[in-house]
C-alpha positions as CSV (number, residue, x, y, z in Angstrom):
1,X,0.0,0.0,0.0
2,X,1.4,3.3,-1.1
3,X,0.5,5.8,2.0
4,X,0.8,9.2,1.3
5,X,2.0,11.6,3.4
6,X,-1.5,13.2,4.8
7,X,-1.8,9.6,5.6
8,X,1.2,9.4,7.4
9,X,0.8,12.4,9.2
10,X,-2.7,11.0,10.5
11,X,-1.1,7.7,11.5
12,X,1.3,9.6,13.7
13,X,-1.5,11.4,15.1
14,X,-3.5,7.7,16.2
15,X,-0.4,6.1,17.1
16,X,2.0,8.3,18.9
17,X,-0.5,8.3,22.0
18,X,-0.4,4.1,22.7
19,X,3.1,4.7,21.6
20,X,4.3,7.1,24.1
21,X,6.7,5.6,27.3
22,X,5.5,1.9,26.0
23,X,8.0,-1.2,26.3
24,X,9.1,-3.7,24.0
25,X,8.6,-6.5,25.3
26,X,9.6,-9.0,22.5
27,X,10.6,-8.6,19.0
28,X,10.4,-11.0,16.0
29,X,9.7,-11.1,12.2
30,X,6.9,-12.9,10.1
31,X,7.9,-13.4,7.1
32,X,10.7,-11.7,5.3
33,X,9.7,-7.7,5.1
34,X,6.9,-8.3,8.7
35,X,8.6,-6.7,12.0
36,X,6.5,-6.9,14.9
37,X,6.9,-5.1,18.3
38,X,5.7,-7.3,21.2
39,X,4.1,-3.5,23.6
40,X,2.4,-6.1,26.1
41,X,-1.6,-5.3,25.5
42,X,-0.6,-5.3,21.8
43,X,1.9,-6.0,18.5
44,X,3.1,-2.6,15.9
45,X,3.7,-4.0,12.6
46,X,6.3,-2.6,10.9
47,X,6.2,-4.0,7.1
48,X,8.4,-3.5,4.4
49,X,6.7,-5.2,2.2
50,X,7.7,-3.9,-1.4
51,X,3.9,-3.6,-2.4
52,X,2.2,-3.0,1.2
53,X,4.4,-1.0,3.7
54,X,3.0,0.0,6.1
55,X,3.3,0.9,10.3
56,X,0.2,-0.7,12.5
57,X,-1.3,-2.6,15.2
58,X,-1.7,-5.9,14.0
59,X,-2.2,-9.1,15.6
60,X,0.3,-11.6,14.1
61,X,-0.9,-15.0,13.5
62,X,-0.3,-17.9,16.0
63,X,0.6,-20.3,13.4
64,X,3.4,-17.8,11.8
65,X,6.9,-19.2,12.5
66,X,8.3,-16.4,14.8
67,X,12.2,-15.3,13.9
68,X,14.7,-14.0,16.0
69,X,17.5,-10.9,14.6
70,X,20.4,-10.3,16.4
71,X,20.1,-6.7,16.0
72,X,16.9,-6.4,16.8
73,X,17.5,-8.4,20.4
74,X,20.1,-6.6,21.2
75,X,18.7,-3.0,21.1
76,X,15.2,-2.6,21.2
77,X,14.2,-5.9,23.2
78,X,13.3,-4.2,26.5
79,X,14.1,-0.7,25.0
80,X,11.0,2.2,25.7
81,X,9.4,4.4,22.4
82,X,9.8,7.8,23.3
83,X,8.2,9.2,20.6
84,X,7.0,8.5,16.7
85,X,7.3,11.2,14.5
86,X,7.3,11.6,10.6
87,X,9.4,13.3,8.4
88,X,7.8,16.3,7.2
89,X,6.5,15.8,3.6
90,X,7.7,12.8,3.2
91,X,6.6,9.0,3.5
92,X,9.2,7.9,6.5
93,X,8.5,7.2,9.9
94,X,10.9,7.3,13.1
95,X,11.0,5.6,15.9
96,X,12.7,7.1,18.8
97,X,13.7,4.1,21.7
98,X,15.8,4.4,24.8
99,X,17.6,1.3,26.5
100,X,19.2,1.1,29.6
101,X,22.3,-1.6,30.3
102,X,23.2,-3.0,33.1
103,X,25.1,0.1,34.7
104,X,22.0,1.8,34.4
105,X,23.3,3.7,30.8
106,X,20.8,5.1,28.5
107,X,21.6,4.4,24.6
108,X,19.1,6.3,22.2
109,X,18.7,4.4,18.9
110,X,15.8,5.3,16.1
111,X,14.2,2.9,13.9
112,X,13.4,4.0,10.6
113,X,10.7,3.4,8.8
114,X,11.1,4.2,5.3
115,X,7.3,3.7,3.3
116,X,8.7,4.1,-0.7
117,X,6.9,1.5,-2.0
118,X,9.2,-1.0,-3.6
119,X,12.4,0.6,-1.9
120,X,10.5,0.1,1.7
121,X,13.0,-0.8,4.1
122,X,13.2,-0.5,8.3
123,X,16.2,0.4,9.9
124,X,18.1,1.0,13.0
125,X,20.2,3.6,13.4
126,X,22.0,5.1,16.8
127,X,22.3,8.4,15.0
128,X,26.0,8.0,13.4
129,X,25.4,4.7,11.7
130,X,23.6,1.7,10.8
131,X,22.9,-1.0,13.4
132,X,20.9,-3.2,10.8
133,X,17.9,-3.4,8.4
134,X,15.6,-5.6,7.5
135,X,16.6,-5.5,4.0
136,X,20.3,-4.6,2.9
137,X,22.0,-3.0,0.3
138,X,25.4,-3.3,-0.7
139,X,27.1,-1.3,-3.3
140,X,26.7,-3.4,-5.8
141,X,23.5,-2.5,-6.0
142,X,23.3,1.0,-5.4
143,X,26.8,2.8,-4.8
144,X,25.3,6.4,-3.4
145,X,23.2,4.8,-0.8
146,X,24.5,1.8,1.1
147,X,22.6,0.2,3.7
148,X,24.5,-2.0,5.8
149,X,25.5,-2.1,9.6
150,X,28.2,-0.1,10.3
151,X,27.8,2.6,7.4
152,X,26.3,6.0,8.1
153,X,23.2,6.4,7.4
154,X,21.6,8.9,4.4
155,X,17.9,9.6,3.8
156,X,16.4,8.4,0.7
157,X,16.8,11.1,-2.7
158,X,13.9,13.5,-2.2
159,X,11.8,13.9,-5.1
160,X,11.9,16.2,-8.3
161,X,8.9,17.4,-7.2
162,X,8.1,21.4,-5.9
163,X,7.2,22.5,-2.4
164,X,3.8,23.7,-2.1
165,X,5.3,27.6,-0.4
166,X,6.8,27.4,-3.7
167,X,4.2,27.1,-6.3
168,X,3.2,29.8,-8.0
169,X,-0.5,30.3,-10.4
170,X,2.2,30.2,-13.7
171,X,3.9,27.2,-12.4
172,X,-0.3,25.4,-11.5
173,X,-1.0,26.6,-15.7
174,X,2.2,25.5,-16.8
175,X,1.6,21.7,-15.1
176,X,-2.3,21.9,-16.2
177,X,-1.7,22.3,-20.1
178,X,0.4,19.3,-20.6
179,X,-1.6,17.6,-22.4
180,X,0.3,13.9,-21.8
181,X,-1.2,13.4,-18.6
182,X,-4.6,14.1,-16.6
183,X,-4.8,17.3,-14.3
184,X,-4.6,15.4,-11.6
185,X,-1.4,12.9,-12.5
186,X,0.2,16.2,-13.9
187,X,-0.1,17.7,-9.9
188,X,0.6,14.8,-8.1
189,X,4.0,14.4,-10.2
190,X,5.0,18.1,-10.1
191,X,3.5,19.3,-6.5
192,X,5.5,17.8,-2.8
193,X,3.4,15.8,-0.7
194,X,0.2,15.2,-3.2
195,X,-1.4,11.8,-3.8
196,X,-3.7,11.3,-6.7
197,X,-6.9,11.4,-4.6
198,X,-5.9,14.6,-3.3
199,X,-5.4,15.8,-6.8
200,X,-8.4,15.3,-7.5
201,X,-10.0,16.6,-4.7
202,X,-8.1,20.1,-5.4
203,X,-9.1,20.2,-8.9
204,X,-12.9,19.5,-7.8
205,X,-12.8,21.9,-5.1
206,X,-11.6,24.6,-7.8
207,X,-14.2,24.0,-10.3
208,X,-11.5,22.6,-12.7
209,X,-12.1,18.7,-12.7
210,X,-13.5,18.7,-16.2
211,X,-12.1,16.3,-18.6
212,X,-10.3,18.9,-20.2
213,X,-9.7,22.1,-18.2
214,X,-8.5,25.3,-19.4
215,X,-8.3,27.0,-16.2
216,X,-9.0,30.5,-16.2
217,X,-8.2,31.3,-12.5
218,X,-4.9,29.5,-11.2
219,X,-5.2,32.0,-8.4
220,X,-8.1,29.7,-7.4
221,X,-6.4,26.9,-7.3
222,X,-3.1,28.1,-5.5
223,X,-5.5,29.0,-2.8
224,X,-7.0,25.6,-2.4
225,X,-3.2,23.8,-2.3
226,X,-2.1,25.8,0.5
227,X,-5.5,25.6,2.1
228,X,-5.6,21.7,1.9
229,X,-1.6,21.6,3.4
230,X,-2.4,24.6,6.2
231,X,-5.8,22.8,7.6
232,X,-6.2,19.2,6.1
233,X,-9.7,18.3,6.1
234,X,-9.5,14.9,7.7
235,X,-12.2,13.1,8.8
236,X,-12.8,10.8,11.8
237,X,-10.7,6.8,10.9
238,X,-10.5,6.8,7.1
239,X,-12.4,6.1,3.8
240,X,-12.1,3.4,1.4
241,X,-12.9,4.4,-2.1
242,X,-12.9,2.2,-5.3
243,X,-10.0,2.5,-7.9
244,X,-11.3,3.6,-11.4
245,X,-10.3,0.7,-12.9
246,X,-12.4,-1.6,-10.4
247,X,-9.6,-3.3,-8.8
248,X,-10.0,-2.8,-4.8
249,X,-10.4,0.2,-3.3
250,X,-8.1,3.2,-1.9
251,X,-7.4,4.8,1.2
252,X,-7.9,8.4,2.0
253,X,-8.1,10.5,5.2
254,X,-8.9,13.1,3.5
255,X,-13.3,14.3,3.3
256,X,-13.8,14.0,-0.7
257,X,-16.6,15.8,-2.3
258,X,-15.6,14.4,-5.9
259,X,-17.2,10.7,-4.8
260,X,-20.5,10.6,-3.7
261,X,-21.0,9.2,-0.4
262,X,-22.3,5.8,-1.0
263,X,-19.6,4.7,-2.7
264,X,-17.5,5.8,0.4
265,X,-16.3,3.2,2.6
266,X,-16.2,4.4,6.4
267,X,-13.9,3.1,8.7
268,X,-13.6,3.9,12.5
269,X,-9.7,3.5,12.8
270,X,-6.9,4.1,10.2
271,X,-5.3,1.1,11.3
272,X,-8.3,-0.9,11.0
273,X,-8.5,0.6,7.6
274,X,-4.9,-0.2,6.7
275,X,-5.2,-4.0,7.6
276,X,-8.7,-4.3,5.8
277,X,-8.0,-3.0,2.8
278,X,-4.1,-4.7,2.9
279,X,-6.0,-8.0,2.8
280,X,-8.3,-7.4,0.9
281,X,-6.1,-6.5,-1.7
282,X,-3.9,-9.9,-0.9
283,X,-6.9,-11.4,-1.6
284,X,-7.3,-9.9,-5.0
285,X,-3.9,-10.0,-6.0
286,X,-4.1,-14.2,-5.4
287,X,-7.4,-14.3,-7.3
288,X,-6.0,-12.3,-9.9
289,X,-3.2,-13.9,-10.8
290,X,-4.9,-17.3,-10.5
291,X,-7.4,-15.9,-13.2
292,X,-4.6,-14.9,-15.3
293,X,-2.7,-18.3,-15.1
294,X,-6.0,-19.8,-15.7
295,X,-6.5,-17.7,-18.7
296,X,-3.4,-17.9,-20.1
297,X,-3.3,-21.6,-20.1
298,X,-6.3,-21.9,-22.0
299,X,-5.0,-19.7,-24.5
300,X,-1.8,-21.7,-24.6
301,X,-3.9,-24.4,-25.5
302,X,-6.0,-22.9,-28.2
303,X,-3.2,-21.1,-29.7
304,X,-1.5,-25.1,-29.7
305,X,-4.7,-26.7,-31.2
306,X,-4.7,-23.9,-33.9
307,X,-1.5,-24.5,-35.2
308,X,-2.0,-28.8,-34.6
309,X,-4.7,-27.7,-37.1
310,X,-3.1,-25.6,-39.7
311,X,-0.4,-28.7,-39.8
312,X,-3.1,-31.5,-40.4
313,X,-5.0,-29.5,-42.7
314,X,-1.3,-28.8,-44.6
315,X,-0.9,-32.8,-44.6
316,X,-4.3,-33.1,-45.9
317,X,-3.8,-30.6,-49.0
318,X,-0.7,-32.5,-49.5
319,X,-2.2,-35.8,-49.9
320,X,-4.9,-34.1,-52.6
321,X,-1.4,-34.2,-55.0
322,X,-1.1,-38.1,-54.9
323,X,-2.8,-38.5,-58.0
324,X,-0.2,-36.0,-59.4
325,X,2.8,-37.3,-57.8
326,X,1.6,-41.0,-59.3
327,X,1.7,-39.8,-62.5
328,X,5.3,-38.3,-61.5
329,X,6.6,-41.3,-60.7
330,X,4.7,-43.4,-63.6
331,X,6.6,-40.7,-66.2
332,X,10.2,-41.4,-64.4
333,X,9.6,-44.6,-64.8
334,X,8.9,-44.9,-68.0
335,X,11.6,-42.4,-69.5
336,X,14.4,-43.6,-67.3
337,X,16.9,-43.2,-70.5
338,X,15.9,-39.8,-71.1
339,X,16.4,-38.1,-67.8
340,X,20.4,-37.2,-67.6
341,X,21.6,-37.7,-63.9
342,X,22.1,-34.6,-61.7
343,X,19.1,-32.7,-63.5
344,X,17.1,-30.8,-61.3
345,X,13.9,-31.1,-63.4
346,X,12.9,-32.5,-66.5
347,X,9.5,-32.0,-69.0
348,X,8.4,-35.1,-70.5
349,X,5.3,-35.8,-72.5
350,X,2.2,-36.8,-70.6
351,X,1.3,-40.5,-71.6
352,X,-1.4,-40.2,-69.6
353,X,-3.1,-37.5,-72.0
354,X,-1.3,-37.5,-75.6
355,X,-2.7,-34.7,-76.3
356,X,-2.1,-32.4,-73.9
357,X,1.1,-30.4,-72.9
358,X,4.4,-31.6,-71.7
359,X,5.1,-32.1,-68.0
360,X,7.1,-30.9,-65.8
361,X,8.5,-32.8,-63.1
362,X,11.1,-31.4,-60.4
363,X,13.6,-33.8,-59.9
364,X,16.1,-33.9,-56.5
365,X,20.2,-33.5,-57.9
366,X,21.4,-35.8,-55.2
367,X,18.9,-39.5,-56.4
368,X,19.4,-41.2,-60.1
369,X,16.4,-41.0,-62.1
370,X,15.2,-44.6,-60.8
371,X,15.3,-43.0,-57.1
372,X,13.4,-39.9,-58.0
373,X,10.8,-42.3,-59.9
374,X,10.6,-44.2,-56.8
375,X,10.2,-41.0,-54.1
376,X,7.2,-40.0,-55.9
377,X,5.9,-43.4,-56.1
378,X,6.6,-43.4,-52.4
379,X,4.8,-40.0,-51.3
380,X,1.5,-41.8,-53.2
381,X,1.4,-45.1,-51.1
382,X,1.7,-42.4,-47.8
383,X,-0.8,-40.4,-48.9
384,X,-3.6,-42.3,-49.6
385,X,-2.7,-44.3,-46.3
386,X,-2.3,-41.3,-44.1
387,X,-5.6,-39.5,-45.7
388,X,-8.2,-41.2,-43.4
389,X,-5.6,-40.9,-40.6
390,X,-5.7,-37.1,-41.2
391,X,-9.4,-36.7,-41.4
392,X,-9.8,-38.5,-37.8
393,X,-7.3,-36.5,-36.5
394,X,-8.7,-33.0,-37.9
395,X,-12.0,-34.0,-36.7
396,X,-10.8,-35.2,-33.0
397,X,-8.9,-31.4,-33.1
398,X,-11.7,-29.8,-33.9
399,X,-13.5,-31.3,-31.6
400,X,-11.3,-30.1,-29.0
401,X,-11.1,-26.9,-29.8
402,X,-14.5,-26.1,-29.6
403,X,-14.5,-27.7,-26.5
404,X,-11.4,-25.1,-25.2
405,X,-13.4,-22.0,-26.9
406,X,-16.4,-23.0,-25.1
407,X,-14.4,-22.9,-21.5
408,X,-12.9,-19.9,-22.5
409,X,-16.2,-18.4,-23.4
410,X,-17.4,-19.3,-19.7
411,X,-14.2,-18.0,-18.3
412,X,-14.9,-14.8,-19.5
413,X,-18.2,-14.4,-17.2
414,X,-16.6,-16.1,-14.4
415,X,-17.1,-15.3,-11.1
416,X,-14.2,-14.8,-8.7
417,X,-15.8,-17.2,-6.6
418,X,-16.4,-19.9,-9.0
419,X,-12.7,-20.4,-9.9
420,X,-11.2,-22.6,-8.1
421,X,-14.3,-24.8,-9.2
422,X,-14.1,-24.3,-12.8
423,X,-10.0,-24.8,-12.5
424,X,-10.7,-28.4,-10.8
425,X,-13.4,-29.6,-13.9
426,X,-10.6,-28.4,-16.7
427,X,-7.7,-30.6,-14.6
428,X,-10.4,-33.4,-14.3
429,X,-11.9,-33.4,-17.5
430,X,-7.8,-33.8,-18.3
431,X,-7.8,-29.9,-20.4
432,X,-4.7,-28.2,-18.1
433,X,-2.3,-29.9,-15.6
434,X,-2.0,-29.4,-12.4
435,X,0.3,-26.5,-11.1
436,X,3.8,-27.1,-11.6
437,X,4.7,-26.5,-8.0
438,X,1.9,-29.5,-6.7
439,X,2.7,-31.6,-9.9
440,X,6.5,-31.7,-8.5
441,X,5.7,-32.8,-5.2
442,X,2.9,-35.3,-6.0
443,X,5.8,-36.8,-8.5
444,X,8.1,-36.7,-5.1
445,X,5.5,-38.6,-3.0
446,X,4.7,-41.1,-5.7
447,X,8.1,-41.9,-6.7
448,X,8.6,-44.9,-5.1
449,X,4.8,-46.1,-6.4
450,X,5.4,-45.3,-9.7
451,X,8.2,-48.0,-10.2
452,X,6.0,-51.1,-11.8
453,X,8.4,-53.4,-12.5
454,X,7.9,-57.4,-13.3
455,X,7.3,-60.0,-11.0
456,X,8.5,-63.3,-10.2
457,X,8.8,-65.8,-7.8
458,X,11.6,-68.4,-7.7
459,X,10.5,-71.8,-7.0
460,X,11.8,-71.9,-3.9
461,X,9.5,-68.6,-3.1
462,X,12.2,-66.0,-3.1
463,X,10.5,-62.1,-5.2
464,X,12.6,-60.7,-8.6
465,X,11.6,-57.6,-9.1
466,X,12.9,-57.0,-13.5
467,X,12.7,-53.5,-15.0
468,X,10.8,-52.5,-17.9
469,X,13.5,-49.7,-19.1
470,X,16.1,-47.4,-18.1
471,X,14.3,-45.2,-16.0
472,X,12.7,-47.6,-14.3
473,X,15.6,-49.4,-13.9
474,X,17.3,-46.1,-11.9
475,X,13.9,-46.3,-9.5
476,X,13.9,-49.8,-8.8
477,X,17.6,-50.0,-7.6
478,X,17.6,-46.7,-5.8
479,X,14.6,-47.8,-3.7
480,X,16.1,-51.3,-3.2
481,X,17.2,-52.6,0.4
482,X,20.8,-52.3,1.0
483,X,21.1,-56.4,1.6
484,X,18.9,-56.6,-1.7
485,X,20.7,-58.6,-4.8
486,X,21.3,-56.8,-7.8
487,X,21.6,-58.8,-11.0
488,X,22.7,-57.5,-14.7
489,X,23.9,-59.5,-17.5
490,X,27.4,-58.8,-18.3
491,X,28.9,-56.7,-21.1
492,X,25.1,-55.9,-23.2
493,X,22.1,-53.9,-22.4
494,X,19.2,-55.0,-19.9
495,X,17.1,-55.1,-17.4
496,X,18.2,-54.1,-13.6
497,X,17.1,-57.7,-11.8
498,X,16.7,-56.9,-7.8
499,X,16.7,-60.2,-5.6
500,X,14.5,-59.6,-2.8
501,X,15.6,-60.6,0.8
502,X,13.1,-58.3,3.0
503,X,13.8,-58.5,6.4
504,X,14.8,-62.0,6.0
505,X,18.1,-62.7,7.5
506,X,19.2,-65.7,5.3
507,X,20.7,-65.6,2.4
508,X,19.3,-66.9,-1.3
509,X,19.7,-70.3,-2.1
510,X,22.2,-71.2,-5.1
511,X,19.1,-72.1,-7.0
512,X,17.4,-68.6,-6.4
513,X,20.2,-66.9,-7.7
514,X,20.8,-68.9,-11.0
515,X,16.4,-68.5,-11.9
516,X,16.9,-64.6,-11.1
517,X,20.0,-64.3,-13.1
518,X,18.1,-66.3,-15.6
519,X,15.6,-63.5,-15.7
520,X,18.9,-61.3,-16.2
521,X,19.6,-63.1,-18.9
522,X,15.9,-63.3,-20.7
523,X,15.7,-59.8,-20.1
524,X,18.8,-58.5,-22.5
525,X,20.0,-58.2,-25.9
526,X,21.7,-61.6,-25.1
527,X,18.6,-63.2,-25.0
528,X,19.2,-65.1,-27.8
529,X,22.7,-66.8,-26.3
530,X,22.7,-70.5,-24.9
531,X,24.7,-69.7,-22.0
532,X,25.0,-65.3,-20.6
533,X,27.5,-64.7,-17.9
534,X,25.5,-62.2,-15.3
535,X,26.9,-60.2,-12.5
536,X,25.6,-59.6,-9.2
537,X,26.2,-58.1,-5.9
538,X,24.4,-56.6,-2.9
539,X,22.7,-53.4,-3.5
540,X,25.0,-51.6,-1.3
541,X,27.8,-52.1,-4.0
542,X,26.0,-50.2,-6.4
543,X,26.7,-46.7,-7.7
544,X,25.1,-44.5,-10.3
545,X,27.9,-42.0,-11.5
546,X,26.6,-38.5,-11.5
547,X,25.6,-36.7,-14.6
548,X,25.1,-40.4,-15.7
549,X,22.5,-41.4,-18.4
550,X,19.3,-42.9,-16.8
551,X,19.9,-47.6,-16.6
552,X,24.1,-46.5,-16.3
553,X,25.3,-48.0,-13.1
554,X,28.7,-49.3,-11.8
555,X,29.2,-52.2,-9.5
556,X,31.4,-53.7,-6.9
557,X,32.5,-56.8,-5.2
558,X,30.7,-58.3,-7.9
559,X,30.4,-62.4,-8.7
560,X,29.7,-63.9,-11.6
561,X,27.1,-66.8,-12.9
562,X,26.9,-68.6,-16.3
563,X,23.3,-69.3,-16.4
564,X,20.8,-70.2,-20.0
565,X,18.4,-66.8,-20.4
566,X,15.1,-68.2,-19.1
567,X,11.7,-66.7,-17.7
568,X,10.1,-68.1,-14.5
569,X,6.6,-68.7,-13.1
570,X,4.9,-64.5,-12.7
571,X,4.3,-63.9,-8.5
572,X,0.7,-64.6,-7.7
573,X,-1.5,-62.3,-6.0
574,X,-0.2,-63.3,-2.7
575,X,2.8,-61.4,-2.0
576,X,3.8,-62.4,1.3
577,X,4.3,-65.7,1.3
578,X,7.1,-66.6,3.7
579,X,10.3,-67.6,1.2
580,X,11.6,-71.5,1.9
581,X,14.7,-71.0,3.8
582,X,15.7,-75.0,3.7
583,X,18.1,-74.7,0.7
584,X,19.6,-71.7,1.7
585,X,23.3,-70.8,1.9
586,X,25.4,-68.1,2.5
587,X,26.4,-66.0,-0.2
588,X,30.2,-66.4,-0.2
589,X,30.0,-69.6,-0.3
590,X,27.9,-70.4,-3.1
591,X,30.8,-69.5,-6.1
């Protein structure tokens, strides 16, 4: 929220009197730019929130994670506000505290609260330099005006703007007639201390508010600007008034006679006012850009179909020519002799129609006459396959863009309310995915549950687990048990086979290992091989290399079996039959 500084100045006048001799009793921050001042029977917000700045009492949440600053402990916990002043004309706030130490010394520091909209900042000063800030600058970023503990600290540029003792009636018909800008934008951006409502309010005031004024009487108007700085007429809290384009509403403690009074929002406290119209405009700031997202999906996908369109339809005027092309190829064919090599067309007579004119046929440099002949030939056999293919899939296109353009038709008489509805039936119905941020961390959760790999049981009851392809393969073995036994055939492509132990403490049986490194086996290019030497190891032993292609794994402490590629009996439904532990031995023993 951009506060102006009749704003300010009426801030000051709530605040200063619950501020006066009052004692910090705690200090935290909520969130990155959210100070808060624990003053026992309430919190004072100071924000420096690029978009929403702002000095209140707030209640923080409960559920808010509460953050501790060093610099903040160490001077203003238990320090007492003396006083809370603002700068005059301008939109900066200072807080003057006094601490005592130990030895009963008083140290006098002032926190700054500097309300520029997107250059907000708070910061503590002891009156020679900076004791910290809630958001620092280093000279990388701006050389003329570091903020940083330790360096003195300088007031923010003051505006190009002129001082209202200044103004003269030449200098209010000068800003008037430029035509660039409204009356009011041309004050506010030449006049000290104006905000657009107030603008507007003088130009009302003076008679001059029509759409486009030629005053007559500056002298007027000079009157009414040092008028509205001597004696602002404020009234009792604040007003809300709506924006002109629609979007929320804006503060003023100023009376206005420009907006009639029904469209004027009353509120009992300017802090009250503040907070409302702060969340308020959170509110519509979230919905907004969830609208626009919304929007700009469905546009995304209608732009896509369009062009999925153009490209079929493309294909389809392409396939009109196969009759063409045939009799293209049918003439190469037929003329091979005649057509010298590296020609890049050639006109033949049409045997098709004696009597009619010579063809022409465009011929590729690179293919002999038989080649070209046989291209053409080609393109026809496509064609006339991928015709009906084409038609189906401009239909099912069509289809679906009407469907989109219907949505975005109902999108445009939304309602704000209906949205997150309407976003849930275009995920469901399978139009737009999910948000990027919730598709990542459903992937995350489901990671493990996505690996599907094949089943088997050996005969002695012992699970294989096979993978289906590389990436697979990567899931399966990461989310293996360390004393699980990982099986590849040697030296070709294929399958990651895991040997499942469980929480059995036994080892496989001889026999176990040779069926699962059969399934190795099966499951690789050496399929085809009577006998397939395949490796295996404990899972522990393996390593995927980083920066490694998905299936690319090294092992160690491997052994080797020589086993005949082979597929055994699919696990049943029943997967937790106990495994037969009578023909077990131990691993090291079994080579």
């Amino acid at each position: 929220m951009n506060l102006s500084p009749f704003t300010l100045k009426r801030l000051v006048d709530e605040l200063a009197p619950h501020l006066e001799n009052a004692l910090v009793q705690d200090v935290f921050l909520i969130a990155p730019h959210h100070l808060y001042l624990d003053l026992e029977d309430r919190h004072l917000l100071l924000s420096a929130a690029p978009s929403q700045s702002r000095v209140v009492f707030a209640t923080p949440s409960e559920q808010a994670e509460r953050v501790r600053i060093p610099w903040a402990d160490r001077f203003l916990l238990k320090a007492r506000i003396t006083s809370l002043t603002q700068v005059p004309g301008e939109r900066i706030l200072e807080l003057t505290l006094v601490k005592k130490d130990r030895l009963g010394g008083r140290s006098e520091s002032r926190l700054i609260c500097e309300l520029i909209g997107r250059y907000s900042n708070i910061i503590l000063t002891d009156h020679k330099k900076i004791l910290g800030a809630l958001r620092q600058v280093s000279g990388r970023v701006n050389r003329t005006r570091q903020i940083l503990p330790g360096k003195p600290y300088r007031p923010p540029p003051a505006l190009d703007r002129i001082e209202v003792s200044q103004v003269t009636p030449e200098m209010l018909s000068q800003f008037l007639s430029n035509p660039d800008r409204s009356p009011a934008e041309n004050l506010m951006l030449h006049v000290a201390g104006l905000d657009l409502l107030a603008a507007k309010e003088l130009l009302h005031r003076s008679g001059l508010a029509t759409p486009t004024p030629s005053p007559t009487d500056p002298t007027r108007l000079l009157t009414e600007l040092q008028n509205l700085f001597a004696d602002p007429p404020f009234v009792r809290g604040a007003l809300g008034v709506p924006r002109p384009n629609g979007n929320g509403q804006e503060l003023s403690v100023l009376s206005l006679t420009h907006i009639p009074e029904d469209r004027q929002r009353v509120f009992p406290s300017l802090c009250e006012a503040i907070e409302t119209l702060v969340q308020e405009e959170q509110v519509y700031q979230r919905q907004s850009s969830q609208l626009k997202e919304v929007e700009k999906n469905l546009q995304n996908q209608l732009s896509s179909l369009e062009k999925k369109i153009e490209r079929i339809q493309s294909d389809l005027k392409e396939t009109e020519r196969a009759d063409e092309h045939e009799k293209f190829g049918n003439l190469l064919m037929a003329n091979i002799p005649n057509i010298p090599p590296g020609a890049d067309s050639i006109t033949l007579p049409d045997l098709f129609d004696p009597g009619g004119p010579d063809v022409t046929i465009s011929l590729n440099i690179h293919k002999s006459p038989v080649e070209n002949g046989q291209y053409y030939l080609k393109r026809v056999r496509k064609a006339r396959k991928a015709a009906p293919i084409l038609e189906r899939r401009l239909e099912v296109a069509k289809q679906k863009w009407e469907t989109f353009q219907a949505y975005l038709n109902r999108f445009e008489n939304l309602g704000e309310t209906d949205l997150k509805t309407f976003q849930t039936e275009l995920e469901e119905a399978g139009l737009i995915r999910p948000k990027q941020k919730q598709r990542g961390r459903s992937k995350q959760k489901r990671r493990a549950a996505d690996v599907h790999p094949r089943r088997y049981r050996t005969s002695d009851g012992w699970l294989v687990l096979v993978g289906r392809n590389n990436r697979e393969n990567d899931r399966l073995t990461k989310s293996a048990a360390r004393q699980d036994i990982f099986l590849h055939a040697q030296g070709c492509p294929g399958s990651h086979v895991i040997l499942k132990r469980g929480d059995k403490q036994d080892r496989p049986s001889r026999h176990a290992l040779k069926e699962a490194a059969g399934l190795a086996a099966y499951w690789s290019k050496a399929r085809g091989a009577k006998r397939v030497s395949v490796n295996y190891t404990e899972v522990r032993y393996v390593h995927k290399p980083r920066g490694a292609p998905p299936g690319l794994v090294t092992i160690k402490n491997e052994k080797s079996l020589m086993v005949e590629p082979c597929e055994i009996r699919r696990a049943d439904e029943t997967e937790g039959s106990p495994a037969s532990t009578s023909s077990n031995t131990p691993i090291g023993s079994q080579i």
